[in-house]
C-alpha positions as CSV (number, residue, x, y, z in Angstrom):
1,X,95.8,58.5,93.2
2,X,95.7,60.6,90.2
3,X,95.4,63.7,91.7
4,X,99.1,62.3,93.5
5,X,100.5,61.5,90.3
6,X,99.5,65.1,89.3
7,X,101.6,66.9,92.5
8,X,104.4,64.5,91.8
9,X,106.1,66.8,89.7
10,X,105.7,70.4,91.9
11,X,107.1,68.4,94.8
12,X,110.1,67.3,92.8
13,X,111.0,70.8,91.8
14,X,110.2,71.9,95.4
15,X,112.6,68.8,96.8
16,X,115.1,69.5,94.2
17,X,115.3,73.6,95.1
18,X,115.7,72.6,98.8
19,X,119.1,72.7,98.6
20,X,119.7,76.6,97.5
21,X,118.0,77.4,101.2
22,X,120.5,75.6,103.3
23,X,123.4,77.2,104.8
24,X,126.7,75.7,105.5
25,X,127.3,74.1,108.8
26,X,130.9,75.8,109.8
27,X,132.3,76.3,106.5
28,X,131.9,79.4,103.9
29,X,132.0,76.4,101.7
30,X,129.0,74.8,100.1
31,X,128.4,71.1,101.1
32,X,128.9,69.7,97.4
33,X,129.0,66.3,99.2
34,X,126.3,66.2,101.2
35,X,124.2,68.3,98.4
36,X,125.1,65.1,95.8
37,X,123.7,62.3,97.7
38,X,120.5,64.4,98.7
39,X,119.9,65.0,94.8
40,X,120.3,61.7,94.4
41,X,118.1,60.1,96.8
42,X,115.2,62.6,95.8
43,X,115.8,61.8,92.2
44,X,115.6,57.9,93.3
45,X,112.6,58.6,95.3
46,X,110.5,59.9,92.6
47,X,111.5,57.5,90.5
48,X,110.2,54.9,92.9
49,X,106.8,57.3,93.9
50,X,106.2,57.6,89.5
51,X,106.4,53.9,89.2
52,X,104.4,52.8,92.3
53,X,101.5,55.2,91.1
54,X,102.2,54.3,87.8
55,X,101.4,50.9,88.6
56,X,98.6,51.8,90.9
57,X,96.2,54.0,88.1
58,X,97.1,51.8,85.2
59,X,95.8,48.6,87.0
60,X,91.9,47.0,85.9
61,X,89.2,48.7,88.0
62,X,87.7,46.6,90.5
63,X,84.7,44.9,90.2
64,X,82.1,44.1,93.3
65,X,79.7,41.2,93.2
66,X,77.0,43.0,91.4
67,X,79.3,43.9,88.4
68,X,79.6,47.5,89.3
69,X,82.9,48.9,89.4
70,X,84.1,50.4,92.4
71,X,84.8,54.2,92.1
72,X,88.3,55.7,92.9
């Protein structure tokens, strides 16, 4: 899980750059639109993918029944 929380960022900035690669469909117009809600919804997404591992690395570590903790 760390080592996800650690890539988190360099597939934001790859997600966020996507954009400058796509063409327009039949236009010589950019697709501001389109481009909007796809920032958007990546931004959102990270958001939700920093809080779930967030959540995940700052809970206890588990314990078996012989008191060891379990390794991640």
């Amino acid at each position: 899980m760390a080592d996800a929380a650690r890539l988190l960022p360099l597939l934001g900035v790859f997600l966020v750059f996507l954009p400058i690669l796509w063409r327009p469909a039949q236009s010589s117009e950019a697709d501001t639109a389109g481009g909007g809600v796809y920032l958007f919804t990546v931004w959102l997404v990270l958001i939700a993918a920093a809080l779930f591992l967030s959540r995940l690395l700052s809970a206890p570590p588990s314990q078996d029944a012989s008191g060891d903790e379990e390794p991640r």
